[in-house]
Each structure stands twice: as structure tokens, then as C-alpha cells.
C-alpha positions as CSV (number, residue, x, y, z in Angstrom):
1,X,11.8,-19.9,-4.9
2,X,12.6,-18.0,-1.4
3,X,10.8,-17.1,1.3
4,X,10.6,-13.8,-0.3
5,X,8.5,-15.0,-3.1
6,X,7.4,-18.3,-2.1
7,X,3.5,-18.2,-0.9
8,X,4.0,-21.3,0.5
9,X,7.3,-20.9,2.2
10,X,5.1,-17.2,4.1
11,X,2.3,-19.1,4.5
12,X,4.9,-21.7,7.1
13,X,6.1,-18.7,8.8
14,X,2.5,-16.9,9.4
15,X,1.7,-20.3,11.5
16,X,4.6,-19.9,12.8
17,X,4.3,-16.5,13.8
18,X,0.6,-17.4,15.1
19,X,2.2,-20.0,17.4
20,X,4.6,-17.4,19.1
21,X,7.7,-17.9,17.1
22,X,8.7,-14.1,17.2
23,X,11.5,-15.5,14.7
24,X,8.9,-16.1,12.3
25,X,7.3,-12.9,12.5
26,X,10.6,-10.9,12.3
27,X,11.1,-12.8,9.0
28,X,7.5,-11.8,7.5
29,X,8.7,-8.2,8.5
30,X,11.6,-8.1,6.8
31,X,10.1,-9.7,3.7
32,X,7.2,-6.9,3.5
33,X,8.8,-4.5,4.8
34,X,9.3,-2.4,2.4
35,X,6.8,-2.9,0.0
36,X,4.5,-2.2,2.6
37,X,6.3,1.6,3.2
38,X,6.2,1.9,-0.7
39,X,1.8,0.7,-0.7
40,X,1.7,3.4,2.7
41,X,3.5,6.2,1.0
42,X,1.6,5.8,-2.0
43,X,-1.3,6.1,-0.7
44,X,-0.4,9.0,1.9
45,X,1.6,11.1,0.0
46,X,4.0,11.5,3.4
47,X,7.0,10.1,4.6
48,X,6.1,10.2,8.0
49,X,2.8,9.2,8.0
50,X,3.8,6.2,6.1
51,X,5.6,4.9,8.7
52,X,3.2,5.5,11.1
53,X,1.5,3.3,8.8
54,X,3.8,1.3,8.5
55,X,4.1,0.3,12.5
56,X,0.4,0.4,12.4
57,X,0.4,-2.6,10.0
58,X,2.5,-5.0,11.5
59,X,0.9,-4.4,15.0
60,X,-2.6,-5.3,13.2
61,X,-0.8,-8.0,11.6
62,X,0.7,-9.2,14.9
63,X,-2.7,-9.5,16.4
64,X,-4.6,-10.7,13.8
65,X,-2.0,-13.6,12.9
66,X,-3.8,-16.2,15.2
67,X,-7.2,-15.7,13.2
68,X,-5.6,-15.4,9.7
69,X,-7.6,-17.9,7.7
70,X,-5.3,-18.0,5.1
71,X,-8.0,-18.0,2.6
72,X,-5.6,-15.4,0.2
73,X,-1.7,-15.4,0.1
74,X,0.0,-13.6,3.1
75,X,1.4,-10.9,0.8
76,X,-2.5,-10.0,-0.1
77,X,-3.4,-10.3,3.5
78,X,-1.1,-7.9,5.0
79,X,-1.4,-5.6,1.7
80,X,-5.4,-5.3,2.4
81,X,-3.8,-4.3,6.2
82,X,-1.4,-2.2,5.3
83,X,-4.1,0.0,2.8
84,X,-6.8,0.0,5.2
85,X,-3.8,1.4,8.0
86,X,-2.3,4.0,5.3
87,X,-6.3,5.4,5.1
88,X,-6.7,5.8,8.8
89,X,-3.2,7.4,9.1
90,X,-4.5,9.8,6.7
91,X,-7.5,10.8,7.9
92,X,-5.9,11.0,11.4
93,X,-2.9,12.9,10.1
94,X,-5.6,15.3,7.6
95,X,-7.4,16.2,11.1
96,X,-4.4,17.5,13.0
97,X,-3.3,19.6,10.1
98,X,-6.9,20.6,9.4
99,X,-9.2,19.4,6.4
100,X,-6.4,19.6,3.7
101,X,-4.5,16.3,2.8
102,X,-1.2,15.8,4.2
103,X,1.2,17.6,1.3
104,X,2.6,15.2,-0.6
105,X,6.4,14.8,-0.9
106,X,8.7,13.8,-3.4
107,X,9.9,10.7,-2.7
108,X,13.1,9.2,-2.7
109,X,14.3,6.8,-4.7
110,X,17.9,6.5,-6.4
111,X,16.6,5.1,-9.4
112,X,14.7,8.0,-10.5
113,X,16.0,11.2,-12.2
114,X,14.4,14.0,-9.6
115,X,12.5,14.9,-13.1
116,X,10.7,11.8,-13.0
117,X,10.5,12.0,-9.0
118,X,8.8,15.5,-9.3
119,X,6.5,14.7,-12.2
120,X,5.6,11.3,-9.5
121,X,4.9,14.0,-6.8
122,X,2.3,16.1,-9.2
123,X,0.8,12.9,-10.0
124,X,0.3,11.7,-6.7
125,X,-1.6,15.7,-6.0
126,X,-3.8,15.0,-9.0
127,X,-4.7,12.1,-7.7
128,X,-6.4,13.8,-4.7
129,X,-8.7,15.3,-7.1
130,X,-9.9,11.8,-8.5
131,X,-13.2,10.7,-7.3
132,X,-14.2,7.1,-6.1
133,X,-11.5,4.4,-5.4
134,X,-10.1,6.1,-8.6
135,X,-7.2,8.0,-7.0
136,X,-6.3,5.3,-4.5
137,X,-6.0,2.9,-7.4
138,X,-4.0,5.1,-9.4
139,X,-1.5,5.7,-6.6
140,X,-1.3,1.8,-5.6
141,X,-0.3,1.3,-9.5
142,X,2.0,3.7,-10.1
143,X,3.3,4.3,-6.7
144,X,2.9,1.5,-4.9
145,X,4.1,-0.4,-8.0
146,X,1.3,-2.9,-7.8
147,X,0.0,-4.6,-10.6
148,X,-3.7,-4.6,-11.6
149,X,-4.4,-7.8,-10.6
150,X,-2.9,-7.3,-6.9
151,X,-4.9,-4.3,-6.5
152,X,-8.4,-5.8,-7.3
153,X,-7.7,-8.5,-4.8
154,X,-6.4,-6.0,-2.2
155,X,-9.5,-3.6,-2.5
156,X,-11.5,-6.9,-3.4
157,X,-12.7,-6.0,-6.7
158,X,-12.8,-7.8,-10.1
159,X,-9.9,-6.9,-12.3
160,X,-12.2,-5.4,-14.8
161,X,-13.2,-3.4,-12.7
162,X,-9.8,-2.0,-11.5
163,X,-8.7,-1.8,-15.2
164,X,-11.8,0.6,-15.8
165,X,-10.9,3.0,-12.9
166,X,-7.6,3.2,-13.9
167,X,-8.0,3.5,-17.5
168,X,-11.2,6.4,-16.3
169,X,-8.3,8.0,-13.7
170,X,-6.0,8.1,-16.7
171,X,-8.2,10.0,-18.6
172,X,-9.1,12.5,-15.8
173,X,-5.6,13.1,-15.5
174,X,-4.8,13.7,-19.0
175,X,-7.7,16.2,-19.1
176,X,-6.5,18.0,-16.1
177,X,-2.9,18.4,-18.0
């Protein structure tokens, strides 16, 4: 196991980082980097405000480091941040453009046919329409590529429970096709 995937081996490097080793915390960047992006455009539909999020998060985590209890793994940890960072963007970047959402944008990714990228995108808007934590949890699993139990420890709910929404956002979505 790496650093990449090694709780243990992040857990080092967050005291590290704590301490002042900027080393350290350049490492945890580029470890999280990106899946933090993918969790931020998920859940903001927009490129841009994604990496606003995206900065936001590792300034929060950069400050909050020293009181990190460790009490979860790092990777939960700076997920929870980086959600809670995507929201605000949103809401920030929904009041300069007015009460709408941002407009959600196809995303990028090489490994999928622009099909499959588009049918993503009109996911992502029928997701706005979901009520509750259901449309958030529907875009961290199929967007953000989370799994179910990753999610319920994120948004700090029982699995069950995160199961339920989805399966209940699922349905919702089906009914609006």
C-alpha cells in the first residue's frame, strides 16, 4: 500500500503537515487532489466553481490541520471539507447569478463517450429537482464516484439511510423520464 491508499501512511503526513512540514501538506494535495475536484464538480454542476471549491478546501484543510483529531481517516476528513466548501461555493456563486443554480456543464472526461457525458449532465439537472440530501447524494454517487458507504460517513449518516435516499432519488428520477 502507498501513500495514496494507505490511511495510515496520510494519517503520518497530516501530523506532519500540522507541524509545518509544507512537504507534507503538498503531498496530501496531490493525493486528493483530484478526487476532491471530481466530489466539488459533482456537487456544483460548474467547472469553475469547483475549483473555487477546490482552493477553498485545502485552505480549510490548511488551517484546520493542527486540530484534526483524527477520529475518521484523512480522506473522510477532507471529503466532509471539501462538500461542505462545494455547498457554500454554490450558494455564493447561485447569488451572483441570481436565484437559479449555476448551469451545469458537461464534464470532461476521456473515458466517456460524449453520449454518456451528456446523459451525466441531464442527470446532474434532475438532480436539482430532488428534495432533501437526495440530490446531493445522488451526485456524490454517481458523479463524485463515491461509494455508499463513503457518502454516509461524509454527510454522517448511517448507510441505510444513504441507500434509501438513493434508491428513493432513483425512483424520482425514473418518474421524471
Amino acid at each position: 500500500m502507498t501513500a495514496l491508499t494507505d490511511p495510515e501512511a496520510q494519517r503520518r503526513l497530516a501530523r506532519e503537515a500540522a507541524g509545518g512540514d509544507e512537504a507534507a501538506f503538498v503531498a496530501l494535495f496531490e493525493i486528493h487532489r483530484h478526487e476532491v475536484y471530481r466530489i466539488a464538480r459533482a456537487v456544483t454542476g460548474d467547472r469553475e466553481t469547483a475549483r473555487d471549491a477546490l482552493q477553498e478546501t485545502f485552505l480549510k484543510v490548511h488551517e484546520a490541520l493542527p486540530r484534526w483529531r483524527g477520529d475518521c481517516t484523512f480522506r473522510t476528513w477532507i471529503f466532509r471539507i471539501a462538500v461542505r466548501a462545494a455547498i457554500d461555493q454554490r450558494r455564493r456563486a447561485s447569488r451572483h447569478r441570481g436565484a437559479a443554480a449555476p448551469a451545469v456543464e458537461p464534464a470532461y472526461d476521456p473515458r466517456v463517450s460524449m453520449e454518456d457525458a451528456l446523459a451525466l449532465q441531464r442527470v446532474q439537472e434532475m438532480a436539482e429537482g430532488l428534495p432533501g440530501q437526495q440530490g446531493l447524494i445522488l451526485r456524490l454517487r454517481l458523479l463524485g464516484e463515491l461509494r455508499n458507504a463513503d457518502i454516509a460517513e461524509i454527510l454522517g449518516l448511517q448507510p441505510a439511510n444513504v441507500r434509501m435516499q438513493l434508491s428513493k432519488a432513483v425512483s424520482r428520477l425514473r418518474d421524471m423520464l
